[in-house]
C-alpha positions as CSV (number, residue, x, y, z in Angstrom):
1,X,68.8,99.2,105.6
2,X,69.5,97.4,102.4
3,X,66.6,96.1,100.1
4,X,67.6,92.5,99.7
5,X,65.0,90.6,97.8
6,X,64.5,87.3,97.4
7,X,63.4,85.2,94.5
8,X,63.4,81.6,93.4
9,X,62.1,81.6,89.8
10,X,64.9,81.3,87.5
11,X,63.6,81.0,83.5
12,X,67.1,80.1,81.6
13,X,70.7,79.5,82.5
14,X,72.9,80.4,79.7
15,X,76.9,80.1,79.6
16,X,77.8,82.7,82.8
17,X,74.1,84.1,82.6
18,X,71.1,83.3,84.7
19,X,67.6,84.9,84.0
20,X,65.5,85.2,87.0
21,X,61.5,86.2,86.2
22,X,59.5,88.7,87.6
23,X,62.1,91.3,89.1
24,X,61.5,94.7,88.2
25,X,63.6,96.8,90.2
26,X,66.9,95.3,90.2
27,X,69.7,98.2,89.4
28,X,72.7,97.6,86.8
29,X,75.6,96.1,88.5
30,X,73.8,95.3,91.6
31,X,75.4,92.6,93.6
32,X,73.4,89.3,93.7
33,X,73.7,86.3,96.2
34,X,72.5,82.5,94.7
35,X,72.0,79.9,97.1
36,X,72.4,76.5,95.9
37,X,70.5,73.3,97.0
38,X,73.5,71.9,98.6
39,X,73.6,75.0,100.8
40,X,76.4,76.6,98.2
41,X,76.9,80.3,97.4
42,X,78.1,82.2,94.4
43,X,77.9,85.8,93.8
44,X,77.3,87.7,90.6
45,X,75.6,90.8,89.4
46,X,72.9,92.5,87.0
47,X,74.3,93.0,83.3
48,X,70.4,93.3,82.0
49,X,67.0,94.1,83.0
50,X,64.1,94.4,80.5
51,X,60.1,93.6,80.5
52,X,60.6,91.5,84.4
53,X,63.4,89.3,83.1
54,X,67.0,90.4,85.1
55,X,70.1,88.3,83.6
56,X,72.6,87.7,86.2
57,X,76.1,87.2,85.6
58,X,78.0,84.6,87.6
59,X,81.2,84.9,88.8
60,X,82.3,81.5,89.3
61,X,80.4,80.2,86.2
62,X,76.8,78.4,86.6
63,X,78.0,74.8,86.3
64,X,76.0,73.1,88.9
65,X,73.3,75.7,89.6
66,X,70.1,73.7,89.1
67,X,66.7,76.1,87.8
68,X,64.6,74.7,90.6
69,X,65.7,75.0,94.8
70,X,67.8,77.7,94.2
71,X,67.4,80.9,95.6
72,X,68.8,84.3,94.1
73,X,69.2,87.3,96.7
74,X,69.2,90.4,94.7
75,X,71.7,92.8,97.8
76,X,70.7,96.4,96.8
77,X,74.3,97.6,96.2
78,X,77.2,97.1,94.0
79,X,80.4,94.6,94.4
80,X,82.1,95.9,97.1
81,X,85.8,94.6,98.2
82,X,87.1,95.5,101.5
83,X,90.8,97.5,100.8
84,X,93.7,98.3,103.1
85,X,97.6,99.1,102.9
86,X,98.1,95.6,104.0
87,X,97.6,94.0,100.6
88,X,101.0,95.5,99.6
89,X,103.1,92.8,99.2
90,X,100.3,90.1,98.7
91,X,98.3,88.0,96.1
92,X,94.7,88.6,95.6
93,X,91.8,87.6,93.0
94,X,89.4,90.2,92.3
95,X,87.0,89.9,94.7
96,X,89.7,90.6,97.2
97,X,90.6,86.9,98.2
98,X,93.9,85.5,98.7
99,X,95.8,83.8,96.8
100,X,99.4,83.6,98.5
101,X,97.8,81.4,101.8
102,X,97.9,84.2,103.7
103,X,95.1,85.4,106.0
104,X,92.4,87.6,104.8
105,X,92.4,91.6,105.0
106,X,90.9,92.5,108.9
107,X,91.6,96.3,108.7
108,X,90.8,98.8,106.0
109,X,87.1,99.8,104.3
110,X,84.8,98.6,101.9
111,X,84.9,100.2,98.4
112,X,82.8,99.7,95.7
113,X,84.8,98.4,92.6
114,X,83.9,101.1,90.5
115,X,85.2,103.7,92.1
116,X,84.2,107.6,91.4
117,X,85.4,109.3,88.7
118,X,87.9,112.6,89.6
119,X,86.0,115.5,88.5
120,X,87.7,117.3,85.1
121,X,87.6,120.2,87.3
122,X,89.9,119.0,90.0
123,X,92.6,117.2,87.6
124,X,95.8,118.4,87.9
125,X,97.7,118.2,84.7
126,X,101.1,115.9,85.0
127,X,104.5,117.3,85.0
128,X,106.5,114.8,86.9
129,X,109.0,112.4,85.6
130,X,108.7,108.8,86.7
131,X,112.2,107.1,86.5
132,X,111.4,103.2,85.0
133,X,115.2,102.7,84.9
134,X,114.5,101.9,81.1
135,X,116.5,104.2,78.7
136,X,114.3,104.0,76.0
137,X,111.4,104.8,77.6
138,X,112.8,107.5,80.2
139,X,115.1,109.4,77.3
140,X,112.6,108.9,74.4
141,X,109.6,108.7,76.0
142,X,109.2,109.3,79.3
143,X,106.6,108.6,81.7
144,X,105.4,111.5,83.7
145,X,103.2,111.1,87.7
146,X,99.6,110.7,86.6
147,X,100.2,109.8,82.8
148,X,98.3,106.9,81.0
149,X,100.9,105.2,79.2
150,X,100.1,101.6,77.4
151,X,102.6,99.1,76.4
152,X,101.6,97.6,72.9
153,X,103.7,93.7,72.4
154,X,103.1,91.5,69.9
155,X,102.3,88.1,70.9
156,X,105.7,85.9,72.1
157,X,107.6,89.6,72.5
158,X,109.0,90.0,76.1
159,X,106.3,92.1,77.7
160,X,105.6,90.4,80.5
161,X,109.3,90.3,81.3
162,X,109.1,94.2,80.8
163,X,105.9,94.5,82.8
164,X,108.1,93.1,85.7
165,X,110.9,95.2,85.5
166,X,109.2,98.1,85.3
167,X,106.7,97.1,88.4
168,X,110.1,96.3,90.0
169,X,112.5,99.6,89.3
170,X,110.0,102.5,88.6
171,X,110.3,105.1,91.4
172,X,109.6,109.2,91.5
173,X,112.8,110.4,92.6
174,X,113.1,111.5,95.6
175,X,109.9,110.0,97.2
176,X,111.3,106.3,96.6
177,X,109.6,105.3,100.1
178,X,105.9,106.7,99.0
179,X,106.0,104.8,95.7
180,X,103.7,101.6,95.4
181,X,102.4,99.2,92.1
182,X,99.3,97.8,91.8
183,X,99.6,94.8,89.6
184,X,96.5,93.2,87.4
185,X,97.4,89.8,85.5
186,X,94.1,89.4,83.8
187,X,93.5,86.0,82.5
188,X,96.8,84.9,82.4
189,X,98.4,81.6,81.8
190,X,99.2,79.6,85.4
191,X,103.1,79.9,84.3
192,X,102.9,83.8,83.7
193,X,101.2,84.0,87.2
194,X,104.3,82.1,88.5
195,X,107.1,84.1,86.8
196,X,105.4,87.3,88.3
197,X,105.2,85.9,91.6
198,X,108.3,84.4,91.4
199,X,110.3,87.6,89.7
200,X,108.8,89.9,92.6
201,X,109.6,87.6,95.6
202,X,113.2,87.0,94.4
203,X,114.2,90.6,93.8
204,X,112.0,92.2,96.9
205,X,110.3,93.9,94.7
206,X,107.0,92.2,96.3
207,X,107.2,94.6,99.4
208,X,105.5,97.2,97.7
209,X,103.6,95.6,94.7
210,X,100.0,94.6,95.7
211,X,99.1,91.6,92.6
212,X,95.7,90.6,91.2
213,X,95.7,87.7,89.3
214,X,92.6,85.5,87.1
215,X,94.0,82.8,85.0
216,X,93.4,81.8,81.7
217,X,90.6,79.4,82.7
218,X,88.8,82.0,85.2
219,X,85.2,82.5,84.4
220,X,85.2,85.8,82.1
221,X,82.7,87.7,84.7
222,X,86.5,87.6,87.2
223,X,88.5,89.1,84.0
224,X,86.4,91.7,83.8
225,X,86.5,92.4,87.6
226,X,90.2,92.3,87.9
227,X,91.3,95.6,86.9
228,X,88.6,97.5,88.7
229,X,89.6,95.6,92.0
230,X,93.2,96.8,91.0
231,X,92.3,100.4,90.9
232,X,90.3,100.5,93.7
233,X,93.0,99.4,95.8
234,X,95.0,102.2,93.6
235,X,92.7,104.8,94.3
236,X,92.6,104.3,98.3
237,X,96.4,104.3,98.2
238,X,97.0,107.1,96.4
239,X,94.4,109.6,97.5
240,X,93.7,108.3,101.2
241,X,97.2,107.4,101.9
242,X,99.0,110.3,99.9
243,X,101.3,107.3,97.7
244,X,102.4,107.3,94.5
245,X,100.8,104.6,92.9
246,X,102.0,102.6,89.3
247,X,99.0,100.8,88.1
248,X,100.3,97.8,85.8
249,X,97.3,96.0,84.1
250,X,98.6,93.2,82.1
251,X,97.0,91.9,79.1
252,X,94.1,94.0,78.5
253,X,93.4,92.5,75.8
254,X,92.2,89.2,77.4
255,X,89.7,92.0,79.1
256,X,88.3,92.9,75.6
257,X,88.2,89.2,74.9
258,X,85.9,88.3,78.1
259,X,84.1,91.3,77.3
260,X,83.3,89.8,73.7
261,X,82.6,87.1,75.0
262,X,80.1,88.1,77.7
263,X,78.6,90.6,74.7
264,X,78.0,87.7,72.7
265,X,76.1,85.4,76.1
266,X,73.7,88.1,76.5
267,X,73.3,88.2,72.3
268,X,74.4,91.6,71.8
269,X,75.0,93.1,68.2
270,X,78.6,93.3,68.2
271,X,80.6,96.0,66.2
272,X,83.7,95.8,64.7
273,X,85.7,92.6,64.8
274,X,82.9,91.0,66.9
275,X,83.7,93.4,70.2
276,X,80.1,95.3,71.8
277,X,79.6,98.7,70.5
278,X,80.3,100.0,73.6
279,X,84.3,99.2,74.4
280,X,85.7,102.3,73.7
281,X,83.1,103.7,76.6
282,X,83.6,100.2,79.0
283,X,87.8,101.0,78.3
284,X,88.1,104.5,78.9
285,X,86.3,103.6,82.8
286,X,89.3,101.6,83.8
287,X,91.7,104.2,81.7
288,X,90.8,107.6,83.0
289,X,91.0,106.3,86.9
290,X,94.6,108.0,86.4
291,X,95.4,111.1,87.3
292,X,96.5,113.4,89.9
293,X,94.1,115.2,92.1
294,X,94.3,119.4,92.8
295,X,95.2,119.2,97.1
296,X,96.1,115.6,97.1
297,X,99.8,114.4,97.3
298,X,99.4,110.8,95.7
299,X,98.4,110.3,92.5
300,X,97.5,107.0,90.0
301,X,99.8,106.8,86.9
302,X,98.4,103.8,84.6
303,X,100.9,101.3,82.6
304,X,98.2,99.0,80.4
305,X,99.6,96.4,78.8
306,X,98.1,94.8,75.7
307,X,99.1,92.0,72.8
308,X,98.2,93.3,69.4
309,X,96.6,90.6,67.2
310,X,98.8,89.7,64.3
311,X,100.8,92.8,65.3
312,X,98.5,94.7,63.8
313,X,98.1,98.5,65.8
314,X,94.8,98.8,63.7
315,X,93.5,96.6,65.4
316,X,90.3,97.6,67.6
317,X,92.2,96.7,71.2
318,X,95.1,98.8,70.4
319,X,93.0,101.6,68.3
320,X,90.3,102.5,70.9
321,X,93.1,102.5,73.7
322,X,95.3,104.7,71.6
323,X,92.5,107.3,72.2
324,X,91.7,107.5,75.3
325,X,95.5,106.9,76.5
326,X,98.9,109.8,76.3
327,X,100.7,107.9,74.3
328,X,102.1,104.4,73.4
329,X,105.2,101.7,73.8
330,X,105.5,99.6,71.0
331,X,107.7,96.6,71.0
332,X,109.2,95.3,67.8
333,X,109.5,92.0,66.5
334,X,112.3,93.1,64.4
335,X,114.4,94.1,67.5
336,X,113.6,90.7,69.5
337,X,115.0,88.8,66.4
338,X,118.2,90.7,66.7
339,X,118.2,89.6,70.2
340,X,117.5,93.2,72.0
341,X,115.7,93.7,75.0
342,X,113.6,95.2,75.4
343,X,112.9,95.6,71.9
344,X,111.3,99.0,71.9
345,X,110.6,100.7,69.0
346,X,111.1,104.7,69.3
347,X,110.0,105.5,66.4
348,X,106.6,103.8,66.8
349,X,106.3,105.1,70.3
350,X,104.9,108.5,71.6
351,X,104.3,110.2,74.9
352,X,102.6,113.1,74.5
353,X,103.0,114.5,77.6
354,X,106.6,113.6,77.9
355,X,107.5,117.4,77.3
356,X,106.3,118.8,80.4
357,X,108.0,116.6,82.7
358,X,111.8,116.5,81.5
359,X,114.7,119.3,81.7
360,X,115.8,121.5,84.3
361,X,114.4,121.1,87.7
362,X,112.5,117.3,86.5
363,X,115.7,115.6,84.5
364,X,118.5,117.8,82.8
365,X,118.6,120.7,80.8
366,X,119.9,118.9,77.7
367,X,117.1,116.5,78.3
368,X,114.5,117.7,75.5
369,X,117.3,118.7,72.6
370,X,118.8,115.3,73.2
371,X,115.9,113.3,72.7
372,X,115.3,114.9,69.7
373,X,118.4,114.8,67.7
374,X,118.4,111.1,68.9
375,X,115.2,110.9,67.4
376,X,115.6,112.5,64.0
377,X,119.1,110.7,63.8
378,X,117.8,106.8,64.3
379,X,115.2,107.9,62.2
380,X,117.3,109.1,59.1
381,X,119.6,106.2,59.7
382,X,116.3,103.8,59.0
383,X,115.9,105.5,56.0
384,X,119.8,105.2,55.2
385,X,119.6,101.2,55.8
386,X,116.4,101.3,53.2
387,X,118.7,102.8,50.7
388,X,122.0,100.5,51.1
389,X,120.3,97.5,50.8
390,X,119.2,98.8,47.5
391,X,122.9,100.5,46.1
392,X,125.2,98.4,48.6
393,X,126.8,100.3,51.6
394,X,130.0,101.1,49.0
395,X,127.8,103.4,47.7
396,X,126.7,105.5,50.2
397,X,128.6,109.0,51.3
398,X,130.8,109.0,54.6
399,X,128.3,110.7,56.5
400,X,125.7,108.2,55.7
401,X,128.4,104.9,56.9
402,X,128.2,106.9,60.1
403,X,124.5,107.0,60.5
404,X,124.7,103.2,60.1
405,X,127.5,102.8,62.9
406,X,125.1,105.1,65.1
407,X,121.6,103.1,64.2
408,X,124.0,99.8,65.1
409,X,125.5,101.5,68.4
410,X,121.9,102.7,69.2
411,X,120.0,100.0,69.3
412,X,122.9,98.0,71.1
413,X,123.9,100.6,73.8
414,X,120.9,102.9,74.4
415,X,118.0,100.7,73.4
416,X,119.6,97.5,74.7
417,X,119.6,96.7,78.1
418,X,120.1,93.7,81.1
419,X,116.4,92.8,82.9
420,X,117.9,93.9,85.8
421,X,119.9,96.8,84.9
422,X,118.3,100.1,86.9
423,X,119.2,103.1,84.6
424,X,118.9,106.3,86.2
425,X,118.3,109.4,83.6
426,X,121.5,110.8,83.8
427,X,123.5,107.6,82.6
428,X,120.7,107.1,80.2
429,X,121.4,110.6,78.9
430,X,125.1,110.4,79.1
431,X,124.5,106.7,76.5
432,X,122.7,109.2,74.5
433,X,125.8,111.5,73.9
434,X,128.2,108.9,73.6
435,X,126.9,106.9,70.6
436,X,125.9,110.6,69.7
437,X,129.1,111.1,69.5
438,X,129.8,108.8,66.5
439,X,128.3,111.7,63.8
440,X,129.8,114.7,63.3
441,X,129.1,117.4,65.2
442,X,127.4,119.8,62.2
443,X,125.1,117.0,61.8
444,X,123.8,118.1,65.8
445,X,121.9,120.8,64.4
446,X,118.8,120.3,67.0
447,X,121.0,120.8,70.1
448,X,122.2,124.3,71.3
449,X,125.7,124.7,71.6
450,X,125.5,125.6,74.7
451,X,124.6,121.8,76.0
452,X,127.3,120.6,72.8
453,X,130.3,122.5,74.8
454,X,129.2,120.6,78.3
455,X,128.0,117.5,77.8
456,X,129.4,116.3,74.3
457,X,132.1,113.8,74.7
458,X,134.6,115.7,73.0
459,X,134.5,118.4,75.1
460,X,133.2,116.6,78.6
461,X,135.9,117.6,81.6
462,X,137.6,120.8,79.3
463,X,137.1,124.6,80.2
């Protein structure tokens, strides 16, 4: 039996904070019921407990909640959201009601938001390439079952647009019919919501994409809420009903935001840039619910997606997420002025576990040199563009004209690509070798010959 308590002696109301008097066993995060005058409920739960004062946080905000007639029920147990494989394909907010004017979920279980944490011990590490249908993230930095991968955009850069695309193309080959997305819009503008709703409706895509969604002007208790609901659902999917699950959770940095600004309600001493102390910890609970499980088939793999402020990656958003996550996309503003999408830029970006999902048996064997070569080449052709805008392009050596015809050719052909152009890995890779093929081959010095003599252009469909 639960230990609901009942109390009616509430001392302050404070932005999205109440404080009720003389509780003293009230546990952190505990679910709490207020009753209203008019007969009204809300729900919130317990952020803070000290000396018999307990500070409630309201999810709907505490505009009309009056100190005296109201009753708060303190539920004994945490926010709970009942979960089934019938939200794929629908519209929810984070306390699992819907928004697409559909019927409430009848089947499934209730889970508690917070989920469990997978035991170190029972990880399994990821070695299994996720095809996003996006060359430069699948040649150059590729996204492997299980990874945490964040997408870093600058504000006005196309990431939302990217976000969908992904949501709507990324499959693991071969188990295309056990591959689902969970999709968080946290505290996004009402036109964003509709493009996403819009976008996955119009291409199908909504079939297998299950959407949370707070807006802009939801109290900051639902932001907060939103990804957790998200991966809940992700969680039950993946390790109940054996899927493959893509967790999309788009813009975590309007989390942080409601996070500083809950921090700063319940007058916390903030740390750097104004955001609590304790982000890096409050992040890395929604991060490391990724991962694939030793004796389970499905697994969660995690694609955050955050604005850096003033594109700075410095930035305490971007910095603490850098940590806990494999890896980052960065999109560049440079690129979107040229008019590329997306406008990814390789040399910022990383995977770090990208190595032990590609070549023979995941991608292709030429997989790993390729990348690489690609890699150093775009790089030394940046540094070749630094150096003819000083001397003039007259200037530079034959070799060097080439590099720029390749950086040109790379970031037009590989980089660039339509929003709903599906790449699979092999044209990808076979993009690679043809704007390759602009240097000469000596300058291929970190590919084996071996994968020169089959795949290079010159040679492809010779003995």
């Amino acid at each position: 039996m639960l230990n609901v308590r009942e109390y009616s002696n509430i001392s302050m109301i404070k932005g999205p904070l109440i404080a009720v008097q003389g509780v003293t066993d009230a546990s952190y995060n505990e679910l709490v019921e207020i009753e209203m005058p008019d007969g009204s409920k809300r729900r919130g739960l317990v952020v803070d407990s000290q000396l018999g004062v307990t500070f409630v946080q309201i999810f709907e905000g505490t505009t009309g909640i009056s100190p005296t007639g109201s009753k708060v029920r303190f539920l004994g147990r945490g926010l709970e959201v009942k979960i089934s494989e019938e939200m794929l394909g629908r519209i929810f907010n984070p306390l699992g009601e819907p928004l697409d004017n559909g019927p409430p979920v009848i089947s499934g279980e209730k889970r508690n938001i917070n989920g469990d944490p997978i035991n170190p011990a029972t990880r399994e590490y990821p070695e299994e390439f996720i095809q996003t249908g996006i060359s430069a993230i699948d040649g150059l930095n590729s996204l492997l079952r299980g990874q945490k991968l964040p997408i870093f955009s600058g504000s006005g850069l196309p990431a939302n647009t990217l976000a969908a695309q992904i949501a709507k193309q990324a499959t693991v080959r071969g188990e295309e019919s056990n591959f689902a997305v969970v999709f968080a819009a946290i505290g996004v503008r009402y036109d964003e919501a509709l493009f996403f709703r819009k976008f996955f409706e119009e291409t199908g895509a909504i079939n297998r994409v299950a959407m949370f969604v707070t807006l802009a002007n939801d109290p900051p208790s639902l932001k907060i809420l939103t990804p957790r609901t998200a991966l809940t659902l992700a969680e039950y999917l993946a390790f109940e009903k054996d899927m493959h699950v893509l967790a999309i959770l788009i813009d975590m940095t309007n989390y942080c935001e409601a996070l500083r600004e809950l921090s700063a309600s319940r007058e916390e001493v903030p740390g750097r840039g104004g955001y609590p102390g304790y982000m890096y910890t409050d992040l890395a609970t929604i991060y490391e619910r990724a991962g694939k499980v030793i004796g389970k088939k499905g697994s969660i793999t995690q694609m955050p997606i955050l604005t850096m402020p003033n594109d700075d990656m410095t930035h305490p958003i971007p910095d603490l997420t850098g940590y806990i996550t494999e890896g980052q996309i960065v999109l560049d503003r440079s690129l979107f002025n040229k008019g590329i999408y997306p406008p990814i830029n390789v040399l910022m970006s990383l995977s770090r576990l990208m190595k032990d999902g590609i070549g023979e048996g995941k991608t292709r064997d030429d997989h790993k040199d390729l990348s690489n070569q690609l890699f150093a080449a775009y790089a030394r052709a940046q540094d070749i563009r630094g150096l003819a805008a000083i001397i003039g392009e007259d200037s530079l050596s034959e070799v060097d004209r080439k590099y720029l015809l390749f950086a040109e050719a790379f970031e037009r052909r590989f980089v660039a690509q339509g929003v709903n152009e599906n790449r699979s890995i092999e044209t990808t890779l076979d993009i690679g070798w043809e704007i390759l093929s602009i240097l000469p081959e000596s300058e291929l010095s970190l590919i084996r010959s071996e994968y020169i003599k089959k795949y290079h252009p010159n040679y492809r469909g010779k003995k």
